[in-house]
C-alpha positions in Angstrom: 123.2 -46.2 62.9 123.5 -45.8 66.6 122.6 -41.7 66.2 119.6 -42.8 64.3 118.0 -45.0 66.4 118.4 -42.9 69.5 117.0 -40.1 67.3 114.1 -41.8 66.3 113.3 -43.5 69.5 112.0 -40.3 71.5 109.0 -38.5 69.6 109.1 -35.0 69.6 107.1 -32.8 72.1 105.7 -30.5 68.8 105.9 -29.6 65.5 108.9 -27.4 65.6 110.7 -29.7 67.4 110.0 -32.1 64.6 110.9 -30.1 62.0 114.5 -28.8 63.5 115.1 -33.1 64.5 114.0 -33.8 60.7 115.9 -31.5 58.9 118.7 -32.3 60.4 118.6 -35.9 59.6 117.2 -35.0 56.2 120.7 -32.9 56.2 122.7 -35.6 57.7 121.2 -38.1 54.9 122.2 -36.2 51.9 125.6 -35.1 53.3 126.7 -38.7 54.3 125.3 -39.9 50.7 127.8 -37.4 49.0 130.5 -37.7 51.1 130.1 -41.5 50.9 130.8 -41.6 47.5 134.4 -40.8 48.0 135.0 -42.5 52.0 133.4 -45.4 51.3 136.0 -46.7 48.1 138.8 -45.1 50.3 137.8 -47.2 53.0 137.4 -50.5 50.8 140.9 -50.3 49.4 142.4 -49.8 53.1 140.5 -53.3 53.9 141.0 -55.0 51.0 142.7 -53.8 48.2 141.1 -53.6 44.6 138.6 -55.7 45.4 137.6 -53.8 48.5 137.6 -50.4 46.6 135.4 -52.1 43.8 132.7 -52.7 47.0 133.0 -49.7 48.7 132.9 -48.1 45.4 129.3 -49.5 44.6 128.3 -48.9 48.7 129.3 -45.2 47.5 127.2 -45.0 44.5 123.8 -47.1 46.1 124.4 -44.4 48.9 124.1 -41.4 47.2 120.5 -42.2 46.4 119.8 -44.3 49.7 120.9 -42.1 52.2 118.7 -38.9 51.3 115.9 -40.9 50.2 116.3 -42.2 54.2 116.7 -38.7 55.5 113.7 -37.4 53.6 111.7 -40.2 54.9 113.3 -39.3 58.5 112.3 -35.7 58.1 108.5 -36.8 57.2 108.1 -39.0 59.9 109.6 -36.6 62.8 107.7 -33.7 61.6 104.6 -36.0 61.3 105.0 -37.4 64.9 105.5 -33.3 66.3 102.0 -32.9 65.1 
Protein backbone atom coordinates (compact mmCIF):
# COMPACT_ATOMS: atom_id res chain seq x y z
CA UNK A 1 0.00 0.00 0.00
CA UNK A 2 0.53 3.68 -0.08
CA UNK A 3 1.34 3.79 4.01
CA UNK A 4 3.79 1.08 3.32
CA UNK A 5 5.84 2.47 0.89
CA UNK A 6 6.13 5.79 2.55
CA UNK A 7 7.01 3.84 5.69
CA UNK A 8 9.57 1.93 4.23
CA UNK A 9 11.13 4.60 2.15
CA UNK A 10 12.79 6.73 5.01
CA UNK A 11 15.27 4.55 7.22
CA UNK A 12 15.13 5.05 10.71
CA UNK A 13 17.71 7.36 12.53
CA UNK A 14 18.31 4.27 15.39
CA UNK A 15 17.37 1.29 16.72
CA UNK A 16 14.47 2.36 18.79
CA UNK A 17 13.06 4.11 16.12
CA UNK A 18 13.21 0.93 14.20
CA UNK A 19 11.74 -1.14 16.54
CA UNK A 20 8.49 1.33 17.45
CA UNK A 21 8.13 1.77 13.04
CA UNK A 22 8.43 -2.23 12.92
CA UNK A 23 6.15 -3.22 15.43
CA UNK A 24 3.76 -1.29 14.35
CA UNK A 25 3.68 -2.64 10.93
CA UNK A 26 4.27 -6.10 12.36
CA UNK A 27 0.83 -4.97 14.22
CA UNK A 28 -0.79 -3.52 11.32
CA UNK A 29 0.14 -6.90 9.29
CA UNK A 30 -1.57 -9.32 11.62
CA UNK A 31 -4.59 -7.00 12.37
CA UNK A 32 -5.36 -6.40 8.63
CA UNK A 33 -4.85 -10.28 7.98
CA UNK A 34 -7.63 -11.02 10.63
CA UNK A 35 -9.80 -8.48 9.85
CA UNK A 36 -9.42 -9.34 6.18
CA UNK A 37 -10.91 -12.41 6.57
CA UNK A 38 -14.26 -11.10 7.14
CA UNK A 39 -14.00 -7.31 4.81
CA UNK A 40 -12.60 -8.81 2.18
CA UNK A 41 -15.75 -11.48 1.24
CA UNK A 42 -17.99 -8.55 2.34
CA UNK A 43 -16.41 -6.49 -0.04
CA UNK A 44 -16.57 -9.12 -2.96
CA UNK A 45 -20.25 -9.71 -2.67
CA UNK A 46 -20.93 -5.72 -2.81
CA UNK A 47 -18.80 -5.91 -6.29
CA UNK A 48 -19.95 -8.93 -7.63
CA UNK A 49 -22.25 -11.00 -6.03
CA UNK A 50 -21.54 -14.77 -5.29
CA UNK A 51 -18.90 -14.92 -7.38
CA UNK A 52 -17.19 -11.83 -5.88
CA UNK A 53 -17.71 -13.17 -2.31
CA UNK A 54 -16.13 -16.59 -3.42
CA UNK A 55 -12.82 -14.19 -4.45
CA UNK A 56 -12.73 -12.05 -1.68
CA UNK A 57 -13.36 -15.02 0.32
CA UNK A 58 -9.99 -16.78 -0.76
CA UNK A 59 -8.17 -12.93 -0.73
CA UNK A 60 -9.43 -13.36 3.05
CA UNK A 61 -8.04 -16.67 3.74
CA UNK A 62 -4.29 -16.16 1.57
CA UNK A 63 -4.29 -12.97 3.79
CA UNK A 64 -4.47 -14.22 7.04
CA UNK A 65 -1.07 -15.87 6.49
CA UNK A 66 0.31 -13.16 3.95
CA UNK A 67 -0.17 -10.19 5.74
CA UNK A 68 1.75 -11.00 9.15
CA UNK A 69 4.20 -13.02 7.38
CA UNK A 70 4.79 -9.28 5.50
CA UNK A 71 4.60 -7.42 8.82
CA UNK A 72 7.14 -9.69 10.41
CA UNK A 73 9.42 -9.31 7.57
CA UNK A 74 8.66 -5.34 7.93
CA UNK A 75 9.49 -5.39 11.58
CA UNK A 76 13.04 -7.25 10.76
CA UNK A 77 13.96 -5.10 8.14
CA UNK A 78 13.13 -1.61 10.09
CA UNK A 79 14.74 -2.75 13.22
CA UNK A 80 17.73 -4.01 11.09
CA UNK A 81 18.08 -0.73 9.13
CA UNK A 82 17.93 1.31 12.92
CA UNK A 83 21.08 -0.50 13.68
Amino acid sequence: TIERNNDLKKAPRHVGEGLARGGKRLVLGVYRGVTGIFTDPYQGARRGGVGGFVRGLGVGIAGVVVKPVVGGVDFVSLTMQGI
